[in-house]
C-alpha positions in Angstrom: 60.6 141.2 54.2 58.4 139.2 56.4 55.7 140.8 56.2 56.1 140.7 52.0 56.2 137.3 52.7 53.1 137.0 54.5 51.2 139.1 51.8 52.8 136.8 49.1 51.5 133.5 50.4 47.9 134.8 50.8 48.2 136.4 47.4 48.7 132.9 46.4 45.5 131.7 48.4 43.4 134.4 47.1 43.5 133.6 43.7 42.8 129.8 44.2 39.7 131.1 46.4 38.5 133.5 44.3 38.3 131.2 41.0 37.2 128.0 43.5 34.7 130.3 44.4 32.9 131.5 40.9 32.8 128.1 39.9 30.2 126.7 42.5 26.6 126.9 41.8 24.7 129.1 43.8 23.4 128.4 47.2 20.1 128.1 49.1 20.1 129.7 52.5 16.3 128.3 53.2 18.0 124.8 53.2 20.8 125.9 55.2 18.5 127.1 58.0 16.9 123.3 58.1 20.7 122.3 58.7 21.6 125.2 61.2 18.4 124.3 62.8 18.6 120.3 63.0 22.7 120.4 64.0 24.2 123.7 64.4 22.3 125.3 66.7 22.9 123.3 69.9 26.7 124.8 70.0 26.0 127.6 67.5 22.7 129.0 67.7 20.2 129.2 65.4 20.8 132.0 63.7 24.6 132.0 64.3 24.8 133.6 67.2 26.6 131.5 70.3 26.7 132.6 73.4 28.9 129.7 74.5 32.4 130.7 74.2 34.6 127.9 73.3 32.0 127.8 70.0 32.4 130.6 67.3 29.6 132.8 66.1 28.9 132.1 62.7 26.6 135.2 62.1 27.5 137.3 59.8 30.9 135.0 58.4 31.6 135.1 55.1 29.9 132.3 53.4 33.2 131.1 51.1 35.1 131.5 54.8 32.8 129.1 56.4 32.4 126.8 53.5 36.5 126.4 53.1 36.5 125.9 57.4 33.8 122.7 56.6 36.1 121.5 53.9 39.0 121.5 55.9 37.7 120.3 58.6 36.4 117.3 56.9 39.8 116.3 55.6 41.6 113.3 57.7 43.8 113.6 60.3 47.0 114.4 59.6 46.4 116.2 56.3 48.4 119.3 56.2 45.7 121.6 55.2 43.1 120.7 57.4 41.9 121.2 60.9 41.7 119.0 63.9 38.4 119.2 65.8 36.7 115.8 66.6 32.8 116.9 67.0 33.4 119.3 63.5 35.1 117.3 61.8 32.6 114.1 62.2 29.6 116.8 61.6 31.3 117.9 58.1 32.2 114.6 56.9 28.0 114.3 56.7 27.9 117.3 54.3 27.8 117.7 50.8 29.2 120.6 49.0 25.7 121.1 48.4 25.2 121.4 52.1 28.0 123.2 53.3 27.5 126.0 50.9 23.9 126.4 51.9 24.5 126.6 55.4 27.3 128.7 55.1 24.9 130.9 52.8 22.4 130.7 55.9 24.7 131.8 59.1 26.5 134.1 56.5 23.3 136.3 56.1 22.6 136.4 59.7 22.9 139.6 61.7 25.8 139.4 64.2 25.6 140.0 68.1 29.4 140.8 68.6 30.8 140.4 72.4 32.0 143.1 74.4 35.9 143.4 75.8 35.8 142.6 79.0 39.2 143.4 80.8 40.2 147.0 79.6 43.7 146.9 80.6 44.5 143.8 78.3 42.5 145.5 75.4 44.5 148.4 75.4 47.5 146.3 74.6 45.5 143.9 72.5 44.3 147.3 70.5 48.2 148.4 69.9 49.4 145.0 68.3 46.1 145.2 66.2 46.8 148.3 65.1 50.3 148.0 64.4 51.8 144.6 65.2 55.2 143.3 67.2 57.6 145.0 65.2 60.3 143.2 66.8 59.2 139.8 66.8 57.7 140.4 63.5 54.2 139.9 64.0 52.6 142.5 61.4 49.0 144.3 62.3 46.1 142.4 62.2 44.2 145.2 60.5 46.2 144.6 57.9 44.0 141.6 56.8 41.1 141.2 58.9 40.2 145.2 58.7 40.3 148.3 60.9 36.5 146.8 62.3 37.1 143.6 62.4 34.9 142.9 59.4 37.8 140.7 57.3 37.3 140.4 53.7 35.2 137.5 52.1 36.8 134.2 50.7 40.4 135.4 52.5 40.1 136.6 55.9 37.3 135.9 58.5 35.0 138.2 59.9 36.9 138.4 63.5 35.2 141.7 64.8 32.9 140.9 67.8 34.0 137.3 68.0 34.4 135.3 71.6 37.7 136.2 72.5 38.3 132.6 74.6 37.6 131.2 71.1 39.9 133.3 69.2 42.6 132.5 71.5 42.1 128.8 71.6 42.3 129.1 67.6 45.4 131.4 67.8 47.2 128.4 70.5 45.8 125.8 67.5 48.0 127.3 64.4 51.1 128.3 66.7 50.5 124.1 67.9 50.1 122.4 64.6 46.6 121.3 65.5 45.0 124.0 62.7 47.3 124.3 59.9 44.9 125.7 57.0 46.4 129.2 56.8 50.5 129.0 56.6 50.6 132.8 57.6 48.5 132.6 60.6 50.7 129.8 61.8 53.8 131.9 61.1 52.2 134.9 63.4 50.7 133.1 65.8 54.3 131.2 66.3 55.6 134.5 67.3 53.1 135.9 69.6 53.1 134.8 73.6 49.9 133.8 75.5 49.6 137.1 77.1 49.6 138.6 73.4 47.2 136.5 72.2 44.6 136.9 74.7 45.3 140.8 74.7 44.4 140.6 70.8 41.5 138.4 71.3 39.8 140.7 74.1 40.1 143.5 71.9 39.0 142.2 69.0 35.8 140.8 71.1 34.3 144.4 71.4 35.0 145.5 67.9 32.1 146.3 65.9 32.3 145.3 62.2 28.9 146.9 60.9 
């Protein structure tokens, strides 16, 4: 029943994305680039690809992912859909829609440089409740949204495959803290899981390959 749960609420989402989505104009990646190249690409890279790893690479995102992160991010503080981050949230608030879906466009046509799990031990465990959850605390598989790879599915779940693992933890700590509260099911999971669950996922998930 939780898991029905889970897959109920992001039916729900889905549907709102998918029509939000056909109703925007369509986007220009060349314009995006002059944006990733003027402010992303000091945290980001250029083409998407950060090799910092409190920043997220971009490459290779779904462009309706990214463009629903910028929203939310530039919602005010408090709002109960949107995302906390101080240095994002000023940088999206100087967007138009306009904007956001051309850079989004931009990083989302990038070819990805996906990380490599690092600690095999961890990665092993990580790989288990990827592949079939915490039955017992009911935590359900990751797969079961973001893909066997990694590669998610565009306008509902990110690309995650070959993402920093420090990032994917510190995003994980953010829904199960309140901090990131634009996805109700990720803050239900990640509300169950323990640190040492979450990085175990996250260093997995760093060496998958999604492509």
């Amino acid at each position: 029943m939780k898991i029905s749960r889970f897959s109920v609420a992001f039916g729900a989402v889905s549907a709102i994305a998918v029509s939000a989505a056909a109703e925007q104009p369509a986007a220009d990646p060349a314009k995006g680039q002059q944006i990733a190249n003027q402010v992303c690409a000091a945290c980001h890279a250029a083409d998407g690809n950060s090799t910092i790893p409190a920043n997220p690479r971009l490459a290779g995102q779904s462009a309706d992912y990214l463009v629903k992160q910028l929203t939310d991010l530039a919602k005010p503080a408090g709002d109960k859909s949107g995302r906390e981050n101080p240095v994002m949230g000023a940088f999206a608030l100087t967007l138009s829609d306009a904007d956001r879906r051309n850079v989004a466009a931009w990083f989302a046509a990038q070819p990805p440089k996906p990380d490599v799990a690092k600690d095999k031990q961890s990665a092993e465990l990580g790989q288990r409740i990827y592949r079939s959850g915490v039955v017992d605390q009911g935590v359900p598989a990751c797969a079961g949204c973001h893909g066997p790879t990694g590669a998610g599915l565009p306008v509902l779940y990110p690309r995650i495959g070959g993402q920093h693992a420090e990032y994917l933890v510190a995003q994980l700590k953010a829904f199960r803290e309140g901090s990131r509260r634009n996805s109700l099911p990720m803050e239900q999971i990640a509300f169950r899981m323990t640190d040492a669950e979450m990085s175990a996922v996250a260093e997995f998930v760093s060496g998958l390959r999604s492509n």
